[in-house]
VOPAGU-2260 file (C-alpha; in pm, 1 decimal, decimal comma):
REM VOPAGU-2260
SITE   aa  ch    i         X         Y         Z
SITE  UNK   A    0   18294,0   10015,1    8760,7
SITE  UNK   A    1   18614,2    9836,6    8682,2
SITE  UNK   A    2   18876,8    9814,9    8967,5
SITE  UNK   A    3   19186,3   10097,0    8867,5
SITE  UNK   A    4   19441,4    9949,4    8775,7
SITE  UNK   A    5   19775,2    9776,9    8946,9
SITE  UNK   A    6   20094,4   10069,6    8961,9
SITE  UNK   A    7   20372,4    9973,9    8720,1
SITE  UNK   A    8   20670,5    9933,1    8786,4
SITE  UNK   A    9   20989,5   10104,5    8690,4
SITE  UNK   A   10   20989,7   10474,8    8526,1
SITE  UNK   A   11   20934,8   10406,8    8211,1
SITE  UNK   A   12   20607,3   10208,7    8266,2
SITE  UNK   A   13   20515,0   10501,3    8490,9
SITE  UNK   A   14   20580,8   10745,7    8242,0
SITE  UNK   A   15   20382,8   10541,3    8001,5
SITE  UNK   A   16   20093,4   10477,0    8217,7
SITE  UNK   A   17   20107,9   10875,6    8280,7
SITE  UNK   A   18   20074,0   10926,4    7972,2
SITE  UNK   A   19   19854,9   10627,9    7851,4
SITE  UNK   A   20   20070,7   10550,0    7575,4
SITE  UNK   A   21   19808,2   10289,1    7488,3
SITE  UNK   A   22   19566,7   10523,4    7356,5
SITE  UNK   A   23   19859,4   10754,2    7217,5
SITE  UNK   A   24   19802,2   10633,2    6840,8
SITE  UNK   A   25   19379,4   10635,8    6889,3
SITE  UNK   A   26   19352,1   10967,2    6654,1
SITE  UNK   A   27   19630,3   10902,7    6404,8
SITE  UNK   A   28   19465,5   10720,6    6200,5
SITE  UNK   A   29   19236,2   11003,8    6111,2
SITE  UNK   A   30   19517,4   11246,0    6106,5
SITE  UNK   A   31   19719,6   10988,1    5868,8
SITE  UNK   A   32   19385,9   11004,5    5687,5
SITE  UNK   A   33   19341,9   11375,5    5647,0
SITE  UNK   A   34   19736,1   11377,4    5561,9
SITE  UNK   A   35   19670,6   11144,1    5261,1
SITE  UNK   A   36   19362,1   11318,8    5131,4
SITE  UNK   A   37   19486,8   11697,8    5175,6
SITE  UNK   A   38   19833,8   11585,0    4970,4
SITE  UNK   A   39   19583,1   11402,0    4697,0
SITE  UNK   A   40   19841,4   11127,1    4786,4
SITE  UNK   A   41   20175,1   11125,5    4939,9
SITE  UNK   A   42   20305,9   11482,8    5133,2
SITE  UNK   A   43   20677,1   11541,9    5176,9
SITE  UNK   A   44   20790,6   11332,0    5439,9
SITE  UNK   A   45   20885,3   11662,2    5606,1
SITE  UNK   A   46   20541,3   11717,8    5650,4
SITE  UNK   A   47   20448,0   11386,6    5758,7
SITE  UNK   A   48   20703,9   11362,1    6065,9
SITE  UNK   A   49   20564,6   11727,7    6220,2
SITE  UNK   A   50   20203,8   11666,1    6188,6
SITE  UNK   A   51   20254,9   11302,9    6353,2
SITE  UNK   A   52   20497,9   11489,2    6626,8
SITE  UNK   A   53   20267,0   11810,5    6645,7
SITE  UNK   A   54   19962,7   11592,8    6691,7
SITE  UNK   A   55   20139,6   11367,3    6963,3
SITE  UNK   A   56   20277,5   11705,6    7126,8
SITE  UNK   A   57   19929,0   11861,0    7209,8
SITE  UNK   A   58   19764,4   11506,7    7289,2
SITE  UNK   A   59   20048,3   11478,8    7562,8
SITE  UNK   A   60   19998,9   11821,7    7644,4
SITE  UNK   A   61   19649,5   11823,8    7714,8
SITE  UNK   A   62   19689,5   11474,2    7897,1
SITE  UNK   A   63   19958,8   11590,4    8116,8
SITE  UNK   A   64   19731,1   11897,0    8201,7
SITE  UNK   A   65   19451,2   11716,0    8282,3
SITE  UNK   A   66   19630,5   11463,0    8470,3
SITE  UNK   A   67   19753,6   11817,9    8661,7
SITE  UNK   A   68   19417,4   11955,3    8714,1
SITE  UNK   A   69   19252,5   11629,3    8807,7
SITE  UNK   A   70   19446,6   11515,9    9068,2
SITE  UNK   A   71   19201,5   11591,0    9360,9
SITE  UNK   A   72   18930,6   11475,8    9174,9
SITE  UNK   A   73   19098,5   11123,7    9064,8
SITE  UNK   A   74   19204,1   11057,3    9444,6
SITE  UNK   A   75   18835,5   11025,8    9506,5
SITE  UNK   A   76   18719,8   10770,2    9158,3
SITE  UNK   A   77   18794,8   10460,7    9198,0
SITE  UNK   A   78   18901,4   10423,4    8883,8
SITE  UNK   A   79   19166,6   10635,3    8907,7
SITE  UNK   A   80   19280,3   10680,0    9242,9
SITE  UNK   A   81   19628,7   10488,0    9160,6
SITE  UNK   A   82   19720,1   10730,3    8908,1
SITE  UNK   A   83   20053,6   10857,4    8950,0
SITE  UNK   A   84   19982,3   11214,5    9085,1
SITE  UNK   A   85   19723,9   11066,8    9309,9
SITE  UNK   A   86   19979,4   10803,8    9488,7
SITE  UNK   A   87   20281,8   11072,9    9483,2
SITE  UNK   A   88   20465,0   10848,7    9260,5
SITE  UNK   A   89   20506,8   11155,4    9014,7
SITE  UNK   A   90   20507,5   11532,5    9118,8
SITE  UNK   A   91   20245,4   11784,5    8959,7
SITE  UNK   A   92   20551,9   11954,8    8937,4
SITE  UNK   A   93   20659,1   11673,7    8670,3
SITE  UNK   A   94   20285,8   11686,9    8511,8
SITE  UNK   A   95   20365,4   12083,1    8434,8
SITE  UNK   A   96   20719,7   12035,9    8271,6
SITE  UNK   A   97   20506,3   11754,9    8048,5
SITE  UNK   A   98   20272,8   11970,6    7919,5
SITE  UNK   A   99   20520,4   12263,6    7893,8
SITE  UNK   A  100   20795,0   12089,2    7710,8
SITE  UNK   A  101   20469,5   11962,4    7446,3
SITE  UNK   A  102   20329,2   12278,5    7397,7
SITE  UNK   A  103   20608,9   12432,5    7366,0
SITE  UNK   A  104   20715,8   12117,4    7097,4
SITE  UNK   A  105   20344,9   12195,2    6926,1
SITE  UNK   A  106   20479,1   12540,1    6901,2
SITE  UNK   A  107   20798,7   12454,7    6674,4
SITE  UNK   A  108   20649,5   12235,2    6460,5
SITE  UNK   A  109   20408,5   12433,2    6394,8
SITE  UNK   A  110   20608,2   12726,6    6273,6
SITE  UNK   A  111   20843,2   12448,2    6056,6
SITE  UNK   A  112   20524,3   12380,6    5863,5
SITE  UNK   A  113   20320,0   12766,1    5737,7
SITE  UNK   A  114   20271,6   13056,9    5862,7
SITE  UNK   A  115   19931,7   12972,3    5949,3
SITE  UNK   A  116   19988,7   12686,9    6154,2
SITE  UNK   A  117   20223,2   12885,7    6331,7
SITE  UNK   A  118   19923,3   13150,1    6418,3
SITE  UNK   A  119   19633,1   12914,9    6463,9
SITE  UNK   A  120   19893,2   12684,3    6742,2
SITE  UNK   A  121   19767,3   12905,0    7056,8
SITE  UNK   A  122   19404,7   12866,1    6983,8
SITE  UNK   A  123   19461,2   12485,3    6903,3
SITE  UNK   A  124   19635,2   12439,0    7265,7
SITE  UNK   A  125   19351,7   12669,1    7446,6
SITE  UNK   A  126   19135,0   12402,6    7294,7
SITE  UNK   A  127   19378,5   12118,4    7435,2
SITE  UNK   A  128   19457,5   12239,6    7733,3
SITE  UNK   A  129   19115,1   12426,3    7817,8
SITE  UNK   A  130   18885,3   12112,8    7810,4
SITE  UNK   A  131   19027,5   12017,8    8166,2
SITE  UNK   A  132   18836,5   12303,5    8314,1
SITE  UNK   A  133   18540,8   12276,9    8161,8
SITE  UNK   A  134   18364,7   11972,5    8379,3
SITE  UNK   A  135   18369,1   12195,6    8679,2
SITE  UNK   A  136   18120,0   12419,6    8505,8
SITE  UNK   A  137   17918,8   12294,0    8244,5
SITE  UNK   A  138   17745,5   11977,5    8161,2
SITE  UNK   A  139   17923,6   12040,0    7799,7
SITE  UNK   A  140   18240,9   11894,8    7824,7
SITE  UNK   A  141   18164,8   11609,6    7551,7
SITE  UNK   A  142   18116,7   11872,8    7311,8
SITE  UNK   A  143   18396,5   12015,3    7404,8
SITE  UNK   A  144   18655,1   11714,9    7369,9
SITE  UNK   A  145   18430,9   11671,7    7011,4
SITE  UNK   A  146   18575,1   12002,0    6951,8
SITE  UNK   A  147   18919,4   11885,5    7027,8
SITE  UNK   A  148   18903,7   11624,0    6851,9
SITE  UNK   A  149   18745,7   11821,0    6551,7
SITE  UNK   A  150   19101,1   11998,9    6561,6
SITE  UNK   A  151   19309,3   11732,4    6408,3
SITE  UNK   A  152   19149,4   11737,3    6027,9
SITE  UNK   A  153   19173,5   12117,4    6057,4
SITE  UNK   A  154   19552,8   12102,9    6198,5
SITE  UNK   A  155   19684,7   11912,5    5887,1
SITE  UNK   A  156   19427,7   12017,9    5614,4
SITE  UNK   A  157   19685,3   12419,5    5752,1
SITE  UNK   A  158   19995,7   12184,7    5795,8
SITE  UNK   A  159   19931,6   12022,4    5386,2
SITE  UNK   A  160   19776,7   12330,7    5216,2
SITE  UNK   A  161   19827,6   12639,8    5444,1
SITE  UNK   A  162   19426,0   12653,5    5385,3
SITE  UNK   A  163   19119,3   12566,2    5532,9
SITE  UNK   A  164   18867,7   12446,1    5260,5
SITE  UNK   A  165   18520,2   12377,9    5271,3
SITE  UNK   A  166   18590,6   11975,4    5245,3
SITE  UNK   A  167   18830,3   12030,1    5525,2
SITE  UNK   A  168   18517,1   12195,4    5714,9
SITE  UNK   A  169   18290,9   11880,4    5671,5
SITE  UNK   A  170   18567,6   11697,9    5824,3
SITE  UNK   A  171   18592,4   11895,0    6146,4
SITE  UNK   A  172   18214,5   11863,4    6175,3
SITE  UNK   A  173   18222,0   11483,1    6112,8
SITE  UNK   A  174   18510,5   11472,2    6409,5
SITE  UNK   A  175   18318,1   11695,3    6574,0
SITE  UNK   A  176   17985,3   11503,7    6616,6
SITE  UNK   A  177   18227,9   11121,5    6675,3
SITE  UNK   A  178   18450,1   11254,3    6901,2
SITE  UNK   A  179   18154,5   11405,0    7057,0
SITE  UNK   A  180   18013,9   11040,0    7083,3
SITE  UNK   A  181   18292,7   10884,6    7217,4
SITE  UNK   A  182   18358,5   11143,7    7488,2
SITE  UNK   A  183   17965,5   11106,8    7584,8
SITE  UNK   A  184   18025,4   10738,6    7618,5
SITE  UNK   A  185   18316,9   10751,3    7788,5
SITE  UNK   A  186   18131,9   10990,8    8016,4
SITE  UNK   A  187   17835,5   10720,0    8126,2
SITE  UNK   A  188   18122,8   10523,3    8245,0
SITE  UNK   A  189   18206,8   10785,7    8536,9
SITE  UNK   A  190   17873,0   10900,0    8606,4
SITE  UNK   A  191   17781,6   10766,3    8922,1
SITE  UNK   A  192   18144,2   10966,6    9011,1
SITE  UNK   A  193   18035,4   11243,8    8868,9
SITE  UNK   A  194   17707,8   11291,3    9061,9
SITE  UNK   A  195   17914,5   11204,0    9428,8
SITE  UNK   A  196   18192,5   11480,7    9306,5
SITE  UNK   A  197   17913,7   11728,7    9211,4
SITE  UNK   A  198   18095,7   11742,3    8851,4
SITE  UNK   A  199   17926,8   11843,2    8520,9
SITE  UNK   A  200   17837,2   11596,9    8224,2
SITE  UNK   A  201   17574,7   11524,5    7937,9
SITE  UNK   A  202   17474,1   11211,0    8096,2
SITE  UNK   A  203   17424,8   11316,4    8409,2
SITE  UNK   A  204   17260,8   11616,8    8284,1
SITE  UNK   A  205   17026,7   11363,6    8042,4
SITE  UNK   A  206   17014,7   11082,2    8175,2
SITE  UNK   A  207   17115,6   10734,0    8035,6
SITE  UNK   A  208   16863,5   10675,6    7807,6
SITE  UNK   A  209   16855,3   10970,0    7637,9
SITE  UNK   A  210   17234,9   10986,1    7642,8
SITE  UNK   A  211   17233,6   10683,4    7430,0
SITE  UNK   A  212   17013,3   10802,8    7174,2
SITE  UNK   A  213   17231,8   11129,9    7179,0
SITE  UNK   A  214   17482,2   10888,4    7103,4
SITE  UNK   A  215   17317,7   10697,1    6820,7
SITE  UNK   A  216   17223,5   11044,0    6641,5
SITE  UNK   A  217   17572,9   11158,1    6636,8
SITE  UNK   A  218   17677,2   10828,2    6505,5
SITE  UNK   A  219   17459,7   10852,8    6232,7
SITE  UNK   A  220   17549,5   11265,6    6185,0
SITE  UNK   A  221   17892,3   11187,5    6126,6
SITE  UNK   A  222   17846,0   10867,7    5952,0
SITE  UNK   A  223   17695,7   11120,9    5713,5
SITE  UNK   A  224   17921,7   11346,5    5729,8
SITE  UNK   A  225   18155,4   11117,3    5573,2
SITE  UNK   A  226   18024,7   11035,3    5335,5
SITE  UNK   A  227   18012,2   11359,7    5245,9
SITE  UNK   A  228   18339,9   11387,8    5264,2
SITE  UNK   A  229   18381,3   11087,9    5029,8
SITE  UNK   A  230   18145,9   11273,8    4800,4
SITE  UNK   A  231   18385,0   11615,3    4770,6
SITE  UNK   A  232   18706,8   11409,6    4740,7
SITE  UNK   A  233   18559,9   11217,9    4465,7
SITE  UNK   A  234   18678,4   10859,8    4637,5
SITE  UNK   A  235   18551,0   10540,0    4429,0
SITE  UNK   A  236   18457,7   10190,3    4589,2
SITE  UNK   A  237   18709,4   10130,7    4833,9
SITE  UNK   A  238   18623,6   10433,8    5019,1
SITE  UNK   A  239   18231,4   10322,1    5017,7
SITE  UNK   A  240   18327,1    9955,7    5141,7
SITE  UNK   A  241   18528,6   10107,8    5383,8
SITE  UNK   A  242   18274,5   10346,9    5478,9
SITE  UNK   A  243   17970,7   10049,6    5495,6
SITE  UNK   A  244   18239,7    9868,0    5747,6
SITE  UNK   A  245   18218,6   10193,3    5982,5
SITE  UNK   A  246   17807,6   10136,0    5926,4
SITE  UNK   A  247   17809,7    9788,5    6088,8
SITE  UNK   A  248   18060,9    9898,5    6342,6
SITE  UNK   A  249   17845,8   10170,9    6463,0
SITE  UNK   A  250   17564,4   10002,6    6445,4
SITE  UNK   A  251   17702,5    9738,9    6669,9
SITE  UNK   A  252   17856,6    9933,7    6883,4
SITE  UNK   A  253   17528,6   10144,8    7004,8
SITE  UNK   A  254   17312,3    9832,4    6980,0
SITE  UNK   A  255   17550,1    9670,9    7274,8
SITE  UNK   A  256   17629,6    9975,5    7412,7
SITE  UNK   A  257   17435,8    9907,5    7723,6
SITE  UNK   A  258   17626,6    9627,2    7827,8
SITE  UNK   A  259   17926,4    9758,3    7828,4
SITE  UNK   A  260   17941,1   10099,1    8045,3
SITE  UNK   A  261   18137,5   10016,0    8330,0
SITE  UNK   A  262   18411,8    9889,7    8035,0
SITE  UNK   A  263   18646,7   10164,8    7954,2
SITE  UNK   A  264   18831,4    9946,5    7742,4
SITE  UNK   A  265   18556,3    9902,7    7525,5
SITE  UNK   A  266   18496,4   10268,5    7321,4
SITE  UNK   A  267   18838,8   10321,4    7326,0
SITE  UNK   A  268   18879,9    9987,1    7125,6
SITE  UNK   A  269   18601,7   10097,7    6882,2
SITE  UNK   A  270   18745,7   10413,7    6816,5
SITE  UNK   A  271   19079,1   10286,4    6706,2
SITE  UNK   A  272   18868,3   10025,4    6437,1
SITE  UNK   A  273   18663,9   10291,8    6330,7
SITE  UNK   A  274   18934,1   10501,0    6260,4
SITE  UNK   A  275   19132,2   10248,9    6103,4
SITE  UNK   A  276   18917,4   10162,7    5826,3
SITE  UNK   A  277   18866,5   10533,7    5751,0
SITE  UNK   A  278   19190,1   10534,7    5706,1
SITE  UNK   A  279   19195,3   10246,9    5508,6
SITE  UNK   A  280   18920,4   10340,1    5276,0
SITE  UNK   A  281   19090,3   10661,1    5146,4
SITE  UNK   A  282   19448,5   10482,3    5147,3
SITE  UNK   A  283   19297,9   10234,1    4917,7
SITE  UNK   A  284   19116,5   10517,6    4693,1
SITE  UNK   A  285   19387,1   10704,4    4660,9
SITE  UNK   A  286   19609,8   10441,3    4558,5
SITE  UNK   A  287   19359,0   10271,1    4292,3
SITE  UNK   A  288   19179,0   10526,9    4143,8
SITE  UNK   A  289   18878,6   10485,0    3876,7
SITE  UNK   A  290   18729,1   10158,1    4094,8
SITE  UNK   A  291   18348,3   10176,4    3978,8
SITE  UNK   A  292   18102,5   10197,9    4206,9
């Protein structure tokens, strides 16, 4: 397990290890994806600024919430027993306001964009803010962050079209079945914690072994899944180049998974790539259309 990390110093770097502004950017790369491909191009720039605030807004808000609700629980990891709520050097108090003030942010922008945004905002921040719960009573709680995570290419499919359509559906599935990786990963990282706290998780209810391989088939699912989603969209060559990069990087990844579970670092760091050259795959098809195959 790695050692947690040194406090910062000064508020700001407090208030940016709070909210791990690090990782802050780790989904917009899909949701700058899904923008692109929902517009057929370039949205209004209107649209652009509240679906990168909205999508900010509820990651902070579920952060700060979990942050809230995890406070007992992180005093006794030692990975994160010198978080900020642990140590006292912020108030829960303080955690609250954060995840009020972005829900509440969520909220507007929501209602800027379509009336559907505006109605689907509660169930998208029961998804947010619910997942912190969810570890104290299931060994689920992967599937549920995939499921947050699935969110985002729903969110701005609403935000672009004020629809949901079936291309939009693959999407959520292919977040679904990643993000479900990546919180399942993440997971193996904290399970020797898990088992001393008495909390919930896939791996410890599976095992290692068979939590990698859970891992490498939802890889490949949503590996597949986008492709699909090429497929619909009708993207040309730079999409499929793009999409053979994610092959390797997957491939990779789960081959050297093993060494790597007491990294955090490490998934996190695949994630952003991975999303990155999605994003960079339908960029490029959408700006040069007609490339052959």
């Amino acid at each position: 397990m790695s050692a947690p990390p040194t406090p910062p110093s000064g508020w700001a770097r407090e208030l940016g290890r709070f909210l791990e502004i690090q990782t802050i950017g780790l989904n917009l790369p899909f949701g700058l994806a899904f923008l692109l491909a929902a517009a057929h191009g370039l949205p209004r720039w209107q649209t652009v600024v509240l679906v990168i605030i909205a999508l900010v807004a509820a990651r902070n808000a579920g952060h700060a919430f979990n942050r809230w609700t995890d406070r007992k629980q992180d005093a006794l990891n030692p990975r994160t027993q010198n978080r900020a709520l642990v140590t006292g050097r912020l108030s829960p108090g303080f955690a609250i306001a954060v995840t009020v003030v972005s829900a509440a942010v969520l909220v507007v922008c929501a209602a800027l964009l379509n009336r559907l945004s505006l109605e689907l905002a509660p169930v998208a921040l029961a998804l947010v803010l619910g997942y912190s719960y969810t570890k104290r009573y299931t060994s689920y709680t992967t599937v549920f962050l995939g499921l947050v995570q699935a969110v985002v290419p729903a969110g701005v499919f609403i935000a672009v079209t004020g629809t949901l359509p079936g291309v939009a559906i693959v999407a959520v599935f292919a977040l679904l079945a990643w993000g479900t990786a990546f919180e399942t990963i993440h997971s193996l990282g904290d399970l020797s914690t898990d088992r001393n706290l008495g909390l919930y998780s896939l791996p410890r209810r599976l095992g290692v072994r068979r939590s990698l391989v859970l891992v490498g088939a939802l890889h490949a699912a949503a590996l597949l899944l986008f492709a699909l989603f090429g497929v619909l969209e009708h993207y040309d060559l730079p999409f499929w180049v793009a999409l053979a990069g994610m092959v390797g990087v997957m491939a990779y990844s789960d081959l050297t998974l093993p060494r790597h579970l007491d990294r955090v670092a490490v998934p996190f760091q695949r994630h952003f790539v991975f999303a990155l050259m999605f994003l960079a795959g339908v960029v490029v098809s959408l700006a040069f259309p007609g490339l052959p195959l």
